[in-house]
Every structure is written in structure tokens, then in C-alpha cells.
C-alpha positions in Angstrom: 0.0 0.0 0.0 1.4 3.1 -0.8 0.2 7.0 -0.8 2.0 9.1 -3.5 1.9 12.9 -4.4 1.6 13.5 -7.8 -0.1 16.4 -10.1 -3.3 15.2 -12.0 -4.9 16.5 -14.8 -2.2 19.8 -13.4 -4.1 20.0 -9.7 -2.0 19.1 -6.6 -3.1 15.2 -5.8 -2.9 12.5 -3.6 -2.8 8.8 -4.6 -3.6 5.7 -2.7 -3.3 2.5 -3.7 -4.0 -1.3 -2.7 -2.1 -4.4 -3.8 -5.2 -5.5 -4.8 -4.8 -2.9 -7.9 -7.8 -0.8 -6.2 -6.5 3.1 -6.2 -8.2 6.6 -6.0 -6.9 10.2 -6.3 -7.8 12.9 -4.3 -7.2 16.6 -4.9 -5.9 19.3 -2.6 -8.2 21.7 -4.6 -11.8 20.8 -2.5 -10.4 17.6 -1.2 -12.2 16.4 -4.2 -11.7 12.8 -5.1 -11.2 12.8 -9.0 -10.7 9.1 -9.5 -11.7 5.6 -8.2 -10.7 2.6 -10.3 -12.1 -0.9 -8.7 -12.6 -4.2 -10.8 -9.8 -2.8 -13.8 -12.2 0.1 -14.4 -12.9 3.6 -13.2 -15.9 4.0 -11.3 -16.3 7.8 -11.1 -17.5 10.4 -13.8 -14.9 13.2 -14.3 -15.8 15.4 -17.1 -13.0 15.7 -19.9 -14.1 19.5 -19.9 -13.6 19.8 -16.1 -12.1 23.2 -15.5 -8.8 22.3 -13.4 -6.9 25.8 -12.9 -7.1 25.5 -9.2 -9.7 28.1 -8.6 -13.1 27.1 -10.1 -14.9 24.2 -9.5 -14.3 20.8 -11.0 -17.1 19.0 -13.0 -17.2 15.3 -11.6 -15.4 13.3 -9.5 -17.0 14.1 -6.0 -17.3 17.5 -5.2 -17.9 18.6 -1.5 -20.9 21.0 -0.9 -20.5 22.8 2.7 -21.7 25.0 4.0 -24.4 25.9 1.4 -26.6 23.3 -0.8 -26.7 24.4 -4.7 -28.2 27.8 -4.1 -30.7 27.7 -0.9 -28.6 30.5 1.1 -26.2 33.5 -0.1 -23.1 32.0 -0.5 -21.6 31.0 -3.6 -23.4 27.7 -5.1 -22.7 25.2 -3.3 -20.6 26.9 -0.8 -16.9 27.5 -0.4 -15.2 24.0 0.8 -15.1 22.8 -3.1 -13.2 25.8 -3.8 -10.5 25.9 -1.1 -7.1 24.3 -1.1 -7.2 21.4 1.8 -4.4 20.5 3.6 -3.3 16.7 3.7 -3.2 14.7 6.8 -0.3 12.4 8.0 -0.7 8.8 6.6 -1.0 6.9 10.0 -0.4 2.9 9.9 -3.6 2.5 12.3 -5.7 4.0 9.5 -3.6 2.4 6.3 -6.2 2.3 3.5 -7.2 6.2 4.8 -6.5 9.3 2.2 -7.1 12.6 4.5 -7.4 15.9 3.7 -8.6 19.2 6.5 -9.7 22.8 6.0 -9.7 25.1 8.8 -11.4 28.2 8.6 -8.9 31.0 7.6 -8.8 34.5 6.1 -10.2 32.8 2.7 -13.1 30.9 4.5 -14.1 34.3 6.9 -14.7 36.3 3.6 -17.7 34.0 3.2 -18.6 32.9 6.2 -17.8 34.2 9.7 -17.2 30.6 11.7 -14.4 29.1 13.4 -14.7 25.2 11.9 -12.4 22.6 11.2 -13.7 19.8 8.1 -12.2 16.7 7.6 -12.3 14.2 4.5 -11.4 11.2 4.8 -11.3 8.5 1.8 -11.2 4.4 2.9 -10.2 2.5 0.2 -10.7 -1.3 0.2 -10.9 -4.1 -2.1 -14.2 -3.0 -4.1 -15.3 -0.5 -1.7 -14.6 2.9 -0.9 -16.5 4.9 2.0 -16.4 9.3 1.9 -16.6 10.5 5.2 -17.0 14.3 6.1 -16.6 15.9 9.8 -17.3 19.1 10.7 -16.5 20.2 14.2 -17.2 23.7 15.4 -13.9 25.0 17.2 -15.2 27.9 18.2 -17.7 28.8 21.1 -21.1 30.2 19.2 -23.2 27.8 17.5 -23.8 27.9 13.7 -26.1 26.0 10.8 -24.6 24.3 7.6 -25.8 21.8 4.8 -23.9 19.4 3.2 -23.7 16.6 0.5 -21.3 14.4 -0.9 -22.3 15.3 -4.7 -21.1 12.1 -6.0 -20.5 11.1 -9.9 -21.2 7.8 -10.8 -19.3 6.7 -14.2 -21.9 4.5 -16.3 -21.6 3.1 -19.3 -24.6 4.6 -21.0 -27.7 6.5 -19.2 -29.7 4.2 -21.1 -29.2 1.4 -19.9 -28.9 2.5 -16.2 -31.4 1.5 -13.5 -30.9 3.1 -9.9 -33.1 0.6 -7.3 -34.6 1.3 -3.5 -36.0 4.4 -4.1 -39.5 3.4 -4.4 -41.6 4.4 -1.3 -39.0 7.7 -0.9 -41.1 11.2 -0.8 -39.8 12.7 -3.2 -39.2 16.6 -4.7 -38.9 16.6 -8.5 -37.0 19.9 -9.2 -37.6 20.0 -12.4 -41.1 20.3 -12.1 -41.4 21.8 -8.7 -43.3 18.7 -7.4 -43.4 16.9 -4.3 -45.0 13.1 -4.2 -44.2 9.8 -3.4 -41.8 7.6 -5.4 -43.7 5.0 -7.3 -41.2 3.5 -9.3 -39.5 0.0 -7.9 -36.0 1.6 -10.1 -35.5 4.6 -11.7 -34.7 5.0 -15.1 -33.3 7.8 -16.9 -33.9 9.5 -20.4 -34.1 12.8 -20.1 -33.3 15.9 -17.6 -33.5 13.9 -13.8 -33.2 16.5 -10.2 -34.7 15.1 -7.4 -34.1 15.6 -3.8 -35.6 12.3 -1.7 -36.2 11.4 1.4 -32.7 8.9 2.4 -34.1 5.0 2.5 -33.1 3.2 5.2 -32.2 0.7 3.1 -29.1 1.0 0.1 -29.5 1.7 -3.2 -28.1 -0.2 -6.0 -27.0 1.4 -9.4 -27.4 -1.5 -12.1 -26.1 -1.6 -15.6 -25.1 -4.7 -17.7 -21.2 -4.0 -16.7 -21.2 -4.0 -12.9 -23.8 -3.3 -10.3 -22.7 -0.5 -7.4 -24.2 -0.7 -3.9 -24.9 2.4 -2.2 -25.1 3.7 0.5 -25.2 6.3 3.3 -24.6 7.8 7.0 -28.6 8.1 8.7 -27.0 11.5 9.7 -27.2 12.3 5.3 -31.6 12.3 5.8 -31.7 13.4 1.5 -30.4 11.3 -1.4 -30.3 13.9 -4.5 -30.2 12.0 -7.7 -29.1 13.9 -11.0 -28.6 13.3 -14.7 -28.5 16.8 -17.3 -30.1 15.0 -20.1 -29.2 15.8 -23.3 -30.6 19.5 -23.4 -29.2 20.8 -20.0 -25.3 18.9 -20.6 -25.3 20.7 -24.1 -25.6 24.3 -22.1 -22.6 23.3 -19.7 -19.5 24.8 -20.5 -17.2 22.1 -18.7 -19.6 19.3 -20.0 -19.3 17.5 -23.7 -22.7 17.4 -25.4 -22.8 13.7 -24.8 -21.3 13.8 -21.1 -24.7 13.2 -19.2 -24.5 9.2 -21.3 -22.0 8.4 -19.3 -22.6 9.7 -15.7 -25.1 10.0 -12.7 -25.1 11.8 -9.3 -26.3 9.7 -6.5 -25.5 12.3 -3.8 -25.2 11.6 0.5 -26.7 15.2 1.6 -28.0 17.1 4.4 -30.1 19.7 2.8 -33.7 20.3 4.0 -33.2 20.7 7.4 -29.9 22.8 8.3 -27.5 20.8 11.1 -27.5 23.1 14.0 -23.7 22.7 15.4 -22.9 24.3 18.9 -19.9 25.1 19.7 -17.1 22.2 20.2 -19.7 20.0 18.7 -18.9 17.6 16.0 -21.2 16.4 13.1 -20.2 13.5 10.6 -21.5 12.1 7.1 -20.7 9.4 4.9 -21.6 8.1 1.5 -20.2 4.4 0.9 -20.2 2.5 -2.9 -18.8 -1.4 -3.3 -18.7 -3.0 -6.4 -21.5 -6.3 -5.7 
């Protein structure tokens, strides 16, 4: 096992690896984990128009939304944490498959938020597996409210032939239509633009195509799963997107969203989204 620093795609990066030939890469830039290969394949969307100059935000892999969700607040989209340069954590042997990366709030973070916070993320890599965990802790002594999500890109082979199962029985909020009900569907299928925010099942989901199917699933602490796919009319808008990107990936996203986590001060808060290969 081994943890090497390397620059991908030009961004600052960290790489772990197993003997086992399992790897992911993780970048300083948002702590944002660009790349997860399992089974001799890679198992995370990362658009090939990503914009990687250090400063905007990066179109796939699995971005970090904190302290803001998409825009429900006045922050920038998403809030900052995507945005920031993390600082790596010490490998430890206790923790050996375990990529770590922490942002503390600084001069760049009080421009946009007044807090004293430390985040941590922390990527376990096993064989077939790899669990996302984010801690926030408030250091400071007033309490404050945040949302969160893991926005996660699944890598698929084609949209088309996708289904996502365990959603069915989830209240659901269609964004696209501004309309709240109760999923019917035993899986979900996907042919045009999908943006739904759902109720978390306490059950896993499981992403099946005819290469592989992905189990997945999340911390009870995440209470929203946010699935996502552009369709073909919204990914030909995106800038950092090909025309034909939204084939070939779909969010399945750990959040915290509709009701804000209310942090007082030296209390901690933690979230994880976990995918294995089945």
C-alpha cells in the first residue's frame, strides 16, 4: 500500500493504492476525489471539460458541498469547501487504506462565512469499496447551521441502460417540475433531464447496468439522497460538460439539505456516502 503525491490533470493530488490494484486520487483543490478505479475500471465520472486551474470548481469526480446546498442561502453555489485548497493529513499505519485531507477556517473561508470550523475528509479505500466520510466540528464557542452533501458522480456506461433501485416508497421533490410526491417507481430510469431531492431510504440503493452493479449507501445523519442526470438539453448548455457527457454519468448524492445541522460550539457532526462493487 502506498500514498503518493503526484499532479493530475495539473491540480495538486494524492494517490492511494491497494495491492489488490484498487486506487483513488484525491485533490488538494476541494479535497475532491477525482478518480476511483475498482474491478480494472474507473468508477467515477470526471468530465473531460472539467475546468482544473485551481480556482473554479471541478465538474465530476466528488465535489464537496459545505456549507451551502446548490443555491438555498447567499453563498456561492454550493458553498466554499469545493473551492479551497485542503491541507493533507499524516498517513497513519492504524488508518492504512485512509486518504485525509482538513480545511480550517482562515482568512479565505471568513470572507464568506464568519465561523471558526475545522472539516475533515477522509477516503477508505478497500478491495471494491470505498467509503467518503465528512466531519465538521465547530472550534469555536457560538453555535452555527450548515448543509452538506457528498455530490457524487457515478461513471456509467450509457444512461440508457442504467437502472438506480430502492428508491421506491421515498417522498420525493422533482426539481424539475417543482413537485413533491411519493416515489412509485420499484427503479429509476433515466432519459431525459433527472433533479430530485428524496427522502434517504433506510435501506441502500443499488446502481445497475449490464457492466457491474454498485451498492450504495449512506450515513442516517445524510436524511436526503439527490439523484441527478443533465439530459441531453441541459449537458449541451454546460460549458465544462461534452454534449454527450450526461450518457456516461449520474449523481447519487449523500446530503443534508432540507433541514440545516444546528452545530454548537465544540460539537462535531459526521457524514458518509459508501459505494462497493457487488
Amino acid at each position: 500500500m502506498s500514498i503518493q503525491a503526484l499532479e493530475f490533470h495539473g491540480l495538486p493530488a494524492l494517490r492511494l493504492a491497494l495491492p489488490e490494484g484498487d486506487a483513488i486520487v484525491v485533490a488538494r483543490h476541494g479535497a475532491q476525489v477525482l478518480s476511483w478505479t475498482s474491478g480494472g475500471a474507473e468508477r467515477l465520472y470526471l468530465s473531460p471539460k472539467a475546468l482544473m486551474d485551481g480556482h473554479s470548481a471541478i465538474r465530476g469526480g466528488v465535489p464537496i458541498c459545505f456549507p451551502q446546498f446548490n443555491q438555498r442561502g447567499s453563498l456561492p453555489k454550493h458553498g466554499f469547501a469545493r473551492n479551497m485548497a485542503w491541507q493533507p493529513e499524516p498517513w497513519r499505519e492504524s488508518e492504512p487504506g485512509e486518504l485525509a485531507l482538513v480545511l480550517h477556517d482562515n482568512d479565505a473561508t471568513r470572507a464568506f462565512w464568519p465561523h471558526a470550523f475545522r472539516a475533515r475528509l477522509a477516503a477508505t479505500l478497500k478491495p471494491r469499496s470505498l467509503r467518503i466520510t465528512l466531519t465538521v466540528d465547530n472550534t469555536g464557542a457560538a453555535p452555527w447551521s450548515f448543509a452538506a452533501a457528498l455530490h457524487t458522480y457515478l461513471r456509467v456506461d450509457d444512461i440508457a441502460d442504467v437502472r438506480l433501485e430502492g428508491l421506491q416508497g421515498a417522498n420525493r421533490w422533482d426539481a424539475v417540475r417543482d413537485d413533491r410526491h411519493v416515489e412509485m417507481a420499484p427503479a429509476l430510469r433515466f432519459d431525459a433531464e433527472f433533479d430530485s431531492v428524496y427522502a434517504a431510504p433506510s435501506r441502500g440503493l443499488r446502481l445497475v447496468q449490464p457492466s457491474a452493479t454498485l451498492a450504495i449507501t449512506q450515513s442516517a445523519s445524510c436524511t436526503e439522497t439527490v439523484v441527478w442526470n443533465p439530459g441531453a438539453l441541459l449537458s449541451a448548455k454546460l460549458a465544462d460538460m461534452p454534449e454527450d457527457g450526461y450518457r456516461h454519468m449520474l449523481c447519487v448524492e449523500a446530503a443534508r439539505i432540507d433541514e440545516a445541522v444546528q452545530l454548537f460550539g465544540g460539537a462535531q457532526w459526521k457524514g458518509w456516502q459508501e459505494l462497493a462493487l457487488s
